[in-house]
OpenMM code with the backbone's topology and positions (N, CA, C; nanometers):
from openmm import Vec3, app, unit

residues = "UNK UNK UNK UNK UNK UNK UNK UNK UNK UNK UNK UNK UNK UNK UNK UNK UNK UNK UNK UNK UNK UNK UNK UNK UNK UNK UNK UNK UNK UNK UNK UNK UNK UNK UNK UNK UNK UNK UNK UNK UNK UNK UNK UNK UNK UNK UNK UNK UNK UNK UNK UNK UNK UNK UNK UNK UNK UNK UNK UNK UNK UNK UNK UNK UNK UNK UNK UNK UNK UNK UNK UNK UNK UNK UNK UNK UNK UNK UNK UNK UNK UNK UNK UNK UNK UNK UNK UNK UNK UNK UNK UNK UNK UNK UNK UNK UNK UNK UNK UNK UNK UNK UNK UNK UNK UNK UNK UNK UNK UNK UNK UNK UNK UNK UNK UNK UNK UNK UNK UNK UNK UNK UNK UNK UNK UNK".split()
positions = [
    Vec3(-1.7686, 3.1341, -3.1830),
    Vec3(-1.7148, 2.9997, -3.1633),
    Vec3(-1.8058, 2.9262, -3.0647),
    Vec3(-1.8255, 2.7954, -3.0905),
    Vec3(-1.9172, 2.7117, -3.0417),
    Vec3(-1.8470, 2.7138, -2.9222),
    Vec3(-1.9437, 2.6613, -2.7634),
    Vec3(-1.8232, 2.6002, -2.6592),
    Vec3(-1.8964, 2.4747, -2.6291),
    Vec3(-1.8121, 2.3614, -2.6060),
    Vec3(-1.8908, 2.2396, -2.5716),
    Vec3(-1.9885, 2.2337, -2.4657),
    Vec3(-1.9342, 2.3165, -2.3464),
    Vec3(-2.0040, 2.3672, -2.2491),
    Vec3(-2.0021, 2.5009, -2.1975),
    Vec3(-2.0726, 2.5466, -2.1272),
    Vec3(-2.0898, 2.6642, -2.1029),
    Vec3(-1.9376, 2.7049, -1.9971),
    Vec3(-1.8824, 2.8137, -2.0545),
    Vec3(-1.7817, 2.8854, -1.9268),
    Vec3(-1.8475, 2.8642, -1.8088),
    Vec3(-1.9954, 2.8796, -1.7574),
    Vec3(-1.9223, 2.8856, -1.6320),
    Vec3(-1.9331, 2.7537, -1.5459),
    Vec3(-1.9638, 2.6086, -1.5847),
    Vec3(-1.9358, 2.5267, -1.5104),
    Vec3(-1.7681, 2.4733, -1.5592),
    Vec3(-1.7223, 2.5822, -1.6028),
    Vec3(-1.5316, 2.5386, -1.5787),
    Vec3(-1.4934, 2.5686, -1.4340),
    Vec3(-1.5407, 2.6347, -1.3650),
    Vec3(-1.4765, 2.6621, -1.1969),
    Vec3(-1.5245, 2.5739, -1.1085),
    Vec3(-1.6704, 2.5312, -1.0860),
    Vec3(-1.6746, 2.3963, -1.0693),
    Vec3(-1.6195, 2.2716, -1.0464),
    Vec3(-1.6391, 2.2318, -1.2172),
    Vec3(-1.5402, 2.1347, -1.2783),
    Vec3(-1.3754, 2.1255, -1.1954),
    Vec3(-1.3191, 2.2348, -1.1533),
    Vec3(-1.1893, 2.2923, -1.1422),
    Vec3(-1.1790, 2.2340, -0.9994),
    Vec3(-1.2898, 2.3141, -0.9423),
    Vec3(-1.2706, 2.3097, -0.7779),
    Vec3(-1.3116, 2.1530, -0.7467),
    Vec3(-1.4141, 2.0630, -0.8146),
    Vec3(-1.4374, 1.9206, -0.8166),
    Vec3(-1.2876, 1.8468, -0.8469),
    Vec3(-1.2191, 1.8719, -0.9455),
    Vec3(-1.0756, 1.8126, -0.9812),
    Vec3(-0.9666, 1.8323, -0.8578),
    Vec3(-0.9486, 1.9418, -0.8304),
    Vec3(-0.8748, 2.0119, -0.7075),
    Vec3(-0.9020, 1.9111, -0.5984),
    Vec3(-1.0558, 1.9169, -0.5576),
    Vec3(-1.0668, 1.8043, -0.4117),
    Vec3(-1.0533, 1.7056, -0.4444),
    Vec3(-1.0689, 1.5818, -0.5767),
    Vec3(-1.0444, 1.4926, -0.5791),
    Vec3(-0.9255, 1.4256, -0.5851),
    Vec3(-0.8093, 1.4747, -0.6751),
    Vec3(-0.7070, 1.5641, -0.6110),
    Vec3(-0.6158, 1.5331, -0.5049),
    Vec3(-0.6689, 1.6754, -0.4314),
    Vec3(-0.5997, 1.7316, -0.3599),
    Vec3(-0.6791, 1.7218, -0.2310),
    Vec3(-0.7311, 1.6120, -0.1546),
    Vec3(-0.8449, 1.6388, -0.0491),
    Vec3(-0.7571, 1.6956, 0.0566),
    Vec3(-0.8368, 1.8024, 0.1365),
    Vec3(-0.7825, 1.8478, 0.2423),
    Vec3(-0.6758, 1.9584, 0.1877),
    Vec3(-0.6968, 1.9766, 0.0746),
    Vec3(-0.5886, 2.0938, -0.0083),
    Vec3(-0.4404, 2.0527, 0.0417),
    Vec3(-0.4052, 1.9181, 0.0618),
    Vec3(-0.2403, 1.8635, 0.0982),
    Vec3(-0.2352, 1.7531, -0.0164),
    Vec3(-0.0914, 1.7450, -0.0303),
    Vec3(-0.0290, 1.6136, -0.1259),
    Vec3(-0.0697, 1.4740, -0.1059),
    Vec3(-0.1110, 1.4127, -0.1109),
    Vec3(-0.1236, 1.2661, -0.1079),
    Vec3(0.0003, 1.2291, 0.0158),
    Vec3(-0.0005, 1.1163, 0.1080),
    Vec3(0.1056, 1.0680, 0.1707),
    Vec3(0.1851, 0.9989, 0.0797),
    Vec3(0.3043, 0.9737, 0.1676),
    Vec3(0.3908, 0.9247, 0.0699),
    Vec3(0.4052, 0.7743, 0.0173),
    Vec3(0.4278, 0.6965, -0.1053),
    Vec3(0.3756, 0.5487, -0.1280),
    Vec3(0.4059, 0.4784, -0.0227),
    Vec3(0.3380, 0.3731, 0.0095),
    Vec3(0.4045, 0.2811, 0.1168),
    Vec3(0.5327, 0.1674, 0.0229),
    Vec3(0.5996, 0.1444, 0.1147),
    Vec3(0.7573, 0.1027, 0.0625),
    Vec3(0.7037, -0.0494, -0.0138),
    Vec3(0.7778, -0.0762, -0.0836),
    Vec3(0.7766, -0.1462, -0.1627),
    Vec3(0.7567, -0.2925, -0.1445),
    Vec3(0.6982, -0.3975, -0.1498),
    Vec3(0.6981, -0.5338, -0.0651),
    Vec3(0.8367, -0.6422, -0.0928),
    Vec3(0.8359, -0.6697, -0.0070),
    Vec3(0.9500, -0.7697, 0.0228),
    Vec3(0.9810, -0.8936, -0.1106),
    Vec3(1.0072, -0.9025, -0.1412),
    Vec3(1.0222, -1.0569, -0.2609),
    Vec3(0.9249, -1.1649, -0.1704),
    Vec3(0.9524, -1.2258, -0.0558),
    Vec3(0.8480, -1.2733, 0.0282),
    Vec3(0.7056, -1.2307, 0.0239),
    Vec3(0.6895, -1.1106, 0.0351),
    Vec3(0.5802, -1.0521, 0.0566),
    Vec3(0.4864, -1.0485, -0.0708),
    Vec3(0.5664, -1.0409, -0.1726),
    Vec3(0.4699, -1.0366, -0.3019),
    Vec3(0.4762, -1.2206, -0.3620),
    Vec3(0.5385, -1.2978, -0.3499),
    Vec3(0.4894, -1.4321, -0.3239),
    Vec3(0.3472, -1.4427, -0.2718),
    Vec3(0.3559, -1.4215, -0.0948),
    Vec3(0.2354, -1.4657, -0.0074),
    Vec3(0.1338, -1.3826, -0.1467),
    Vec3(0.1553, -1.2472, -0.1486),
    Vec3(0.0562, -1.1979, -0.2243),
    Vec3(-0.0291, -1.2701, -0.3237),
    Vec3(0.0944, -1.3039, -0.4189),
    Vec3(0.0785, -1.3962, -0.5847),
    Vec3(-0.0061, -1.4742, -0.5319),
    Vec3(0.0462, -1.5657, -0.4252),
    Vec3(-0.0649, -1.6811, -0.4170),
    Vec3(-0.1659, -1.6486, -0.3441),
    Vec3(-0.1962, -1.5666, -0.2262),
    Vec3(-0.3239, -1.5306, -0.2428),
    Vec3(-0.4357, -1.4938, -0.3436),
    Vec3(-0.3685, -1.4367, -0.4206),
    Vec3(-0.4250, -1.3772, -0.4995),
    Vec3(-0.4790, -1.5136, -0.6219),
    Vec3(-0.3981, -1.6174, -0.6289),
    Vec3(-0.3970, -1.7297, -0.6926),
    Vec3(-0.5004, -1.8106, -0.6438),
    Vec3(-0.5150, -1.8488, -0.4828),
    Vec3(-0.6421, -1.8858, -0.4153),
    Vec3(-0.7166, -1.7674, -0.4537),
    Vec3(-0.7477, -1.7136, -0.4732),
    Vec3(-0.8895, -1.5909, -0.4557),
    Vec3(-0.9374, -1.6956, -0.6015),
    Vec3(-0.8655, -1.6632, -0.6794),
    Vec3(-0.9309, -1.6910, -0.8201),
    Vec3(-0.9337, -1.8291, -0.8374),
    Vec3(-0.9143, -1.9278, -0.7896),
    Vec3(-0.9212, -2.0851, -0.7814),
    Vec3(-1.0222, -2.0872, -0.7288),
    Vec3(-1.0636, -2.0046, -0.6215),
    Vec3(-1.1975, -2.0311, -0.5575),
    Vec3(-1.3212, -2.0142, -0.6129),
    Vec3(-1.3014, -1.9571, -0.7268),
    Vec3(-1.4585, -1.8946, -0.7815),
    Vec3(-1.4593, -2.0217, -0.9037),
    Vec3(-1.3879, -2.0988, -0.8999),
    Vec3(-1.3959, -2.2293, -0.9766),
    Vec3(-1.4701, -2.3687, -0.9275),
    Vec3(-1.5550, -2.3970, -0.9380),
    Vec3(-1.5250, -2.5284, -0.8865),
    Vec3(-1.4603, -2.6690, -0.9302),
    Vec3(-1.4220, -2.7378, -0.8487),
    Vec3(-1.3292, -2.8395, -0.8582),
    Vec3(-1.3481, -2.9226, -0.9984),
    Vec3(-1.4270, -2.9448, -1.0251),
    Vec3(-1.4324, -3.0534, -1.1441),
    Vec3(-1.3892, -2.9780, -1.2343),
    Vec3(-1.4000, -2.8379, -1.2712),
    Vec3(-1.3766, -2.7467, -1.3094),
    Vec3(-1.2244, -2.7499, -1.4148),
    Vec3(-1.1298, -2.7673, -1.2336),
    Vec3(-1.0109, -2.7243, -1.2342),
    Vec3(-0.9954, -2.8193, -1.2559),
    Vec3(-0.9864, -2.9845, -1.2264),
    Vec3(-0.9415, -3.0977, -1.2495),
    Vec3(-0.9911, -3.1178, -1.4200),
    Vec3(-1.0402, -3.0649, -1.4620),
    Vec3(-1.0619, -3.0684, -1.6450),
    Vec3(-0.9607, -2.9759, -1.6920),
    Vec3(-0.9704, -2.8392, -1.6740),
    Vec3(-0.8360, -2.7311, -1.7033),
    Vec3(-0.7214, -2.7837, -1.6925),
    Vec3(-0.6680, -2.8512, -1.5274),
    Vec3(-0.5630, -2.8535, -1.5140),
    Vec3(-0.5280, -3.0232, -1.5003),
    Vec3(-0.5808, -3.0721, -1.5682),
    Vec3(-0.5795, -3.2251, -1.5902),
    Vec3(-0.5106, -3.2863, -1.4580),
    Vec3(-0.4963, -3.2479, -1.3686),
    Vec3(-0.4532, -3.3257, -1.2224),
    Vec3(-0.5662, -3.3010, -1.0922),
    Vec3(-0.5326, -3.3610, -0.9810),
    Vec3(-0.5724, -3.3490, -0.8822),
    Vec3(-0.4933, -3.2838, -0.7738),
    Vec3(-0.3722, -3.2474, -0.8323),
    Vec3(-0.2992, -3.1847, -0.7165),
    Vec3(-0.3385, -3.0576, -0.7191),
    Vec3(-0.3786, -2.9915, -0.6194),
    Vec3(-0.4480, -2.8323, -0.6216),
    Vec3(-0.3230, -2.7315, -0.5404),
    Vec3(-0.2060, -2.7939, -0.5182),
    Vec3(-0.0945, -2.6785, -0.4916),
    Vec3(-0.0589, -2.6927, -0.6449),
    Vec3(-0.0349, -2.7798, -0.7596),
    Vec3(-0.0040, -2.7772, -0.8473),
    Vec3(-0.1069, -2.6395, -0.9078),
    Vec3(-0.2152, -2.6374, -0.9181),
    Vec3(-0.3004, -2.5548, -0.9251),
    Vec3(-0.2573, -2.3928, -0.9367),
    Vec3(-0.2326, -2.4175, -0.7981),
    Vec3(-0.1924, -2.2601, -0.7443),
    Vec3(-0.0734, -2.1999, -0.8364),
    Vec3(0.0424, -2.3315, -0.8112),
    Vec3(0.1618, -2.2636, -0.8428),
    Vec3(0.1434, -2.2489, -1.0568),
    Vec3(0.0271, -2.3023, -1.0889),
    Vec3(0.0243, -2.2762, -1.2155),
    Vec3(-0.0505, -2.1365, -1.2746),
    Vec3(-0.1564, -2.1336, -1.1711),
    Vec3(-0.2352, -1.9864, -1.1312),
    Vec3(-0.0936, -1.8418, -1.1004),
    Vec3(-0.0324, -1.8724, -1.0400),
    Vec3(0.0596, -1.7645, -0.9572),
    Vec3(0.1416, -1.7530, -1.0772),
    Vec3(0.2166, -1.8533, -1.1840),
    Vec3(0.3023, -1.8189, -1.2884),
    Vec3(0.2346, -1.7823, -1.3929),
    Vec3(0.0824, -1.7523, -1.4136),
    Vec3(0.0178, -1.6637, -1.5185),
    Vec3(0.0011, -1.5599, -1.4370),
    Vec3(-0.0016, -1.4892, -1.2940),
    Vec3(-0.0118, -1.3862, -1.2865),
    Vec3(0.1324, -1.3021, -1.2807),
    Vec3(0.2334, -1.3462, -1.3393),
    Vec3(0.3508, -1.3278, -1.3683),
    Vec3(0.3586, -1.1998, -1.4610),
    Vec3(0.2362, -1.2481, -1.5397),
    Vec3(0.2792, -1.1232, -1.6445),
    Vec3(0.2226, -1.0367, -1.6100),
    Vec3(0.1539, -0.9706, -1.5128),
    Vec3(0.0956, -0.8797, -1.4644),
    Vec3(0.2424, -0.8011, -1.4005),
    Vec3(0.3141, -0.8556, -1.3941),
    Vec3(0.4320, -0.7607, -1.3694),
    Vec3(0.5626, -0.7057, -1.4738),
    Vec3(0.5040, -0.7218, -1.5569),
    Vec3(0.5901, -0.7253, -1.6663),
    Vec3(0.5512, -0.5162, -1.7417),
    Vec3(0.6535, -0.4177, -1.6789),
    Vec3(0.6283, -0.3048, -1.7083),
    Vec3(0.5827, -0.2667, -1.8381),
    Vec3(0.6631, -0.3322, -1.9349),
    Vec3(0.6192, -0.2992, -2.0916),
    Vec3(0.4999, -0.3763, -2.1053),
    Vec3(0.4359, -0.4574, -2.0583),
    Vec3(0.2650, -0.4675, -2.0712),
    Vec3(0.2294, -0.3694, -1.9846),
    Vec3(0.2172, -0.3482, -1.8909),
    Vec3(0.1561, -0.2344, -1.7767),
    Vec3(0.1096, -0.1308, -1.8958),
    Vec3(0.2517, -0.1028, -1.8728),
    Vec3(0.2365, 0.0382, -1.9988),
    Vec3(0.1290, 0.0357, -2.0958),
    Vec3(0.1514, -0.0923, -2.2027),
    Vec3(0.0763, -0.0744, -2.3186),
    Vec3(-0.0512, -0.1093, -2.2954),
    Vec3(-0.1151, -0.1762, -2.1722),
    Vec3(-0.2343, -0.1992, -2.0953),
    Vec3(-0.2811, -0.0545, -2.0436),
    Vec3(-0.2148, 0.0228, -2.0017),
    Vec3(-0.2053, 0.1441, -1.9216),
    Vec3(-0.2464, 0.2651, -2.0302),
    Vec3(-0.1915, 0.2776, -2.1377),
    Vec3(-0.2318, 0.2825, -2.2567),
    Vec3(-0.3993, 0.2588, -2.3101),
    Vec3(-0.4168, 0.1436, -2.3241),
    Vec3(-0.5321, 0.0971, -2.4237),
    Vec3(-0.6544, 0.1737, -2.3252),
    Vec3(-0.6370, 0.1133, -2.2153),
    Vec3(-0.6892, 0.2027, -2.1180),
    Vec3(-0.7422, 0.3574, -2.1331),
    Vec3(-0.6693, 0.3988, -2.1483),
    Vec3(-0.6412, 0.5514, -2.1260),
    Vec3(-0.7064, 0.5981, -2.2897),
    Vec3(-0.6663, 0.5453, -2.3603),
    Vec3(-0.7216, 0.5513, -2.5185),
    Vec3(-0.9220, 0.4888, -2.5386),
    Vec3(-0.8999, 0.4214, -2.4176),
    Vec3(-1.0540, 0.3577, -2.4337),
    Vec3(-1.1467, 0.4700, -2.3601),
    Vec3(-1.1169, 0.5537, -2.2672),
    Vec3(-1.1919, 0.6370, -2.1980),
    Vec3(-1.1600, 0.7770, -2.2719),
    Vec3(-1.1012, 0.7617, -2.3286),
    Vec3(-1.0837, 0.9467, -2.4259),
    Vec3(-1.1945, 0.9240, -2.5240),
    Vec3(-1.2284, 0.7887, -2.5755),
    Vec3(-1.2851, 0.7675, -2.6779),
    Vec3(-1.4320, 0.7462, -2.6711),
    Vec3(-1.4466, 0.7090, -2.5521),
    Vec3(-1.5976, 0.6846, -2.4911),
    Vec3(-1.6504, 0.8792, -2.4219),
    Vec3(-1.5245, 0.9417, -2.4219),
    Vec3(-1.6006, 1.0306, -2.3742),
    Vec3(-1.5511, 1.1431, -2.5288),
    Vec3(-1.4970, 1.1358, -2.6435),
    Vec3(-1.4794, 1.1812, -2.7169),
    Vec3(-1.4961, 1.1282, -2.8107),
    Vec3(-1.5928, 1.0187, -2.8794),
    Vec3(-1.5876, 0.9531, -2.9629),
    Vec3(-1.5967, 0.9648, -3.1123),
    Vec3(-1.5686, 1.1310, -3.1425),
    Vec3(-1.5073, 1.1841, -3.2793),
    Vec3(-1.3700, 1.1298, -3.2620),
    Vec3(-1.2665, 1.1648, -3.1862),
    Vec3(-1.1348, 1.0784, -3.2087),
    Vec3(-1.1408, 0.9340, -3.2403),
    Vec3(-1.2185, 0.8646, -3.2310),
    Vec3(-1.2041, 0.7598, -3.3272),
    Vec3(-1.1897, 0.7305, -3.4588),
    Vec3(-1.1965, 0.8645, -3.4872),
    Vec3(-1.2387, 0.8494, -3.6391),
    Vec3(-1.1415, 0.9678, -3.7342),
    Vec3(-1.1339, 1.0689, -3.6182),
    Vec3(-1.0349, 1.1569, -3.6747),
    Vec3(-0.8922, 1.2001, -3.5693),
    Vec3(-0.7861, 1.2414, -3.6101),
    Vec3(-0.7523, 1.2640, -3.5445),
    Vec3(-0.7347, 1.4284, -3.4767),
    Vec3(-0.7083, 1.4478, -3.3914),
    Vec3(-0.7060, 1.5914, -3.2653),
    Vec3(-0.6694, 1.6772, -3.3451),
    Vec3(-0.5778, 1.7290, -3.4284),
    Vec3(-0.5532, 1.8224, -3.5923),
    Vec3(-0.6436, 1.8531, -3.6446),
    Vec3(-0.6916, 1.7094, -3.6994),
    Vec3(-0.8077, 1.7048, -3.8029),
    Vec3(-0.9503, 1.7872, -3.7139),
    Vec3(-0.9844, 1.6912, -3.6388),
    Vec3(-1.0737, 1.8165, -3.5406),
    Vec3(-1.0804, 1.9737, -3.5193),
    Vec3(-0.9998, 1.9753, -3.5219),
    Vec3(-0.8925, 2.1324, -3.4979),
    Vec3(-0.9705, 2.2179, -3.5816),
    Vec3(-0.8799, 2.1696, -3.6808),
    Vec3(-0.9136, 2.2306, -3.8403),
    Vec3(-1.0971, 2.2256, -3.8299),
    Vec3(-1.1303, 2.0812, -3.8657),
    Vec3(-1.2672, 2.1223, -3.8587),
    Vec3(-1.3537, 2.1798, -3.7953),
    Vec3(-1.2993, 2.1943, -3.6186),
    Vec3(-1.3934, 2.2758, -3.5647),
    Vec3(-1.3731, 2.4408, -3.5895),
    Vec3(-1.2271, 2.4997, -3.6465),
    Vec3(-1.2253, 2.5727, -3.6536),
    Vec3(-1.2683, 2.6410, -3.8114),
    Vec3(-1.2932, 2.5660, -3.9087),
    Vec3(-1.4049, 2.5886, -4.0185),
    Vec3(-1.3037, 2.6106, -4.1327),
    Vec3(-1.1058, 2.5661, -4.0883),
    Vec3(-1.0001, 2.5397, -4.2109),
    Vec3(-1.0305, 2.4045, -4.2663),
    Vec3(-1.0971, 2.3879, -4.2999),
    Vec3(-1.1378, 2.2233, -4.4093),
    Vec3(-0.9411, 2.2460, -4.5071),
    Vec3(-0.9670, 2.3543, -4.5663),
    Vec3(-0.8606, 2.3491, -4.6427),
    Vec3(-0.7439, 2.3091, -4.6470),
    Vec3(-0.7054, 2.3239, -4.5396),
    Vec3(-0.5710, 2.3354, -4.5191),
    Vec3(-0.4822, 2.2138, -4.4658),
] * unit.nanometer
topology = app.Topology()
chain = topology.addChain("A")
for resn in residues:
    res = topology.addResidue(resn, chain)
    for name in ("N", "CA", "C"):
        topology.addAtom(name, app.Element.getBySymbol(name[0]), res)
């Protein structure tokens, strides 16, 4: 049987996963608590200025057909709305996760993990 790589950079590989991981061979601390309804506002709109800024003005006054630039913000901050929306997360979280299996496995694009199976194991037949 073929191996993609050689046995022995699996312990390696292992002990590299482990520290990245697990640094210091302990659990991660615990999440920091959750932000305030306040707190993720200030956030939104920071986060709303960050990205207004890499615009310039004539820019935004064509996009957002006004001159009021809190109007701006608060139109910036209600598209980053859906960034909180779990059932996108997920299916974003997803495509994601499907885009890097595929770049580093890029026979699953084409077949699926069974089908592989079979073929690497030389059952075409079955």
């Amino acid at each position: 049987m073929a191996h993609l790589h050689p046995p022995t950079l699996l312990p390696p590989a292992l002990l590299l996963a482990r520290q990245t991981l697990f640094p210091n061979s302990t659990l991660p601390p615990p999440a920091p608590p959750s932000p305030s309804p306040s707190e993720a506002a200030a956030a939104k709109r920071s986060c709303a200025l960050s990205l207004l800024s890499v615009l310039p003005s004539p820019v935004c006054r064509l996009v957002f057909g006004t001159e009021d630039t809190e109007g701006w913000v608060s139109e910036i901050a209600g598209e980053l709305d859906v960034w909180g929306d779990g059932y996108l997360n997920k299916h974003l979280g997803y495509a994601l996760l499907e885009l890097v299996v595929v770049r580093v496995l890029p026979e699953l694009a084409e077949k699926g993990p069974e089908e592989l199976l079979r073929a690497r194991l030389g059952n075409e037949s079955t």
